[in-house]
C-alpha positions as CSV (number, residue, x, y, z in Angstrom):
1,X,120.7,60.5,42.0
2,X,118.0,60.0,43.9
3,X,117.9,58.7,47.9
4,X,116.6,55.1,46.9
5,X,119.7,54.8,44.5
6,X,122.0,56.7,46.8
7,X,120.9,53.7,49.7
8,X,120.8,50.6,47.3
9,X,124.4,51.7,46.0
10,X,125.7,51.5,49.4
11,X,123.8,49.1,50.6
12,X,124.2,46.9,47.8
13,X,128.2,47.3,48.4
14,X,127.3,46.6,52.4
15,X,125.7,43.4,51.4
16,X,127.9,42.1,49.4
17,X,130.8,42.1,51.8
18,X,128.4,40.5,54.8
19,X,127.1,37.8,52.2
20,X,131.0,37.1,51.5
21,X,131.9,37.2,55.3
22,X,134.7,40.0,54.0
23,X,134.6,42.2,56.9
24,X,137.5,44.4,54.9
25,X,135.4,44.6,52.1
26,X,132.4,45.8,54.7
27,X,134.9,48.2,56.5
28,X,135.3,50.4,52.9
29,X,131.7,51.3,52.6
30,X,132.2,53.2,56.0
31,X,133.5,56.7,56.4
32,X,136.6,57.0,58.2
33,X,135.4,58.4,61.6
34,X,131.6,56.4,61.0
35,X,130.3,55.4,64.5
36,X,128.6,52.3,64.1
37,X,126.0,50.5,66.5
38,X,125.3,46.8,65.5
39,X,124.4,44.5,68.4
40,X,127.5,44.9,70.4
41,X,129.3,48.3,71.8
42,X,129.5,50.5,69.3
43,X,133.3,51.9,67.7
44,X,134.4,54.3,65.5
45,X,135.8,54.0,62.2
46,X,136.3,51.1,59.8
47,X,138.4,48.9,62.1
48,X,135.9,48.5,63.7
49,X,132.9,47.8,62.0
50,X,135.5,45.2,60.2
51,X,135.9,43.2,64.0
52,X,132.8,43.4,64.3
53,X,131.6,41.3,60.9
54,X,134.9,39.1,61.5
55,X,132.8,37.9,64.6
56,X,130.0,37.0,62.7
57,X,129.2,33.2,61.6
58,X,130.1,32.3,58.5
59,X,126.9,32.1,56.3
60,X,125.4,34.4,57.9
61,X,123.5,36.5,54.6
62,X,121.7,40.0,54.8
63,X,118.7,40.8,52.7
64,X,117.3,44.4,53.3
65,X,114.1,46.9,52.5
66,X,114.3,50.4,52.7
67,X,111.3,51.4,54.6
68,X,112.2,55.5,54.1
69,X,114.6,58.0,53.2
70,X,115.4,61.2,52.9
71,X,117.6,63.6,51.4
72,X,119.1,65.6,54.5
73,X,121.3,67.8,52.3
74,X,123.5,67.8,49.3
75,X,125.6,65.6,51.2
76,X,123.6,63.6,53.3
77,X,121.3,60.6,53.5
78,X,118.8,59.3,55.7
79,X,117.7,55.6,55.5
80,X,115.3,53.6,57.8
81,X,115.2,49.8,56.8
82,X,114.3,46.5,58.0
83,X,117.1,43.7,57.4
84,X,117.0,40.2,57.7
85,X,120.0,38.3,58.8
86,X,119.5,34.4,57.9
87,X,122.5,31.8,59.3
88,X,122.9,28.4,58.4
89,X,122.2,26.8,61.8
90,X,119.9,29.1,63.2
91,X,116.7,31.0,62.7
92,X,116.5,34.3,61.0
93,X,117.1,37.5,63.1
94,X,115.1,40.9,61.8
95,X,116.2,44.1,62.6
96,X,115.6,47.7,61.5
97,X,118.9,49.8,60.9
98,X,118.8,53.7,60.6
99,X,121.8,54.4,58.7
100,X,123.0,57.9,57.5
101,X,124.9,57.8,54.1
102,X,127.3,60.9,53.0
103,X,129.3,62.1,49.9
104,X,132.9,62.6,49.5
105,X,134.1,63.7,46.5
106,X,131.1,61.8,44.4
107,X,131.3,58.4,46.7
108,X,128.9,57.7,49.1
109,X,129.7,55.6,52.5
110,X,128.0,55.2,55.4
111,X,128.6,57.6,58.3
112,X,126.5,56.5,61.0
113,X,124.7,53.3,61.5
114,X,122.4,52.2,63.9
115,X,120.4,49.0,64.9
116,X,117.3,48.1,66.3
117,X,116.3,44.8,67.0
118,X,112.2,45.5,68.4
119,X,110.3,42.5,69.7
């Protein structure tokens, strides 16, 4: 597989759980010790990357680009994209997320995501 398919697997998955406003279903495309960084402090671990979407409005949508990526090792993932988050009663807020994705017996889930919001 190559690192585009690697990313849009996951981040298809990742997507699809923010678009539902499923913070469970975002939760399970994180590793078990991921350290995630959104807008707020960051945690550790699915429980909390799941509290984190739970605070988030309902509507809210992601659409994403993978800007670059990179095959780090058998293993691992690199991905630099931008992401729009659109809500229903507000404007749109852009961003650019650096995530890392890694394998685990032949499923990949993020490990390590970061976000960026540059003015």
């Amino acid at each position: 597989m190559n690192t585009t398919t690697i990313l849009t697997t996951v981040l298809d998955a990742w997507k699809a759980g923010v678009d539902a406003h499923d913070p469970e279903a975002v939760a399970k495309v994180f590793t078990t010790d991921a350290i995630f960084q959104g807008l707020h402090p960051y945690s550790i671990g699915p429980a909390g990357v799941a509290e984190y979407y739970a605070s988030q409005p309902l509507g809210m949508k992601a659409d994403y680009e993978i800007l670059q990526s990179r095959q780090l090792s058998d293993d691992l993932v690199l991905g630099y994209l931008k992401v729009a988050f659109s809500f229903v009663d507000r404007p749109t807020l852009e961003v650019f997320l650096s995530i890392l994705a890694r394998s685990n017996d032949n499923t990949w889930k993020i490990d390590h995501y970061q976000v960026s919001k540059l003015s």
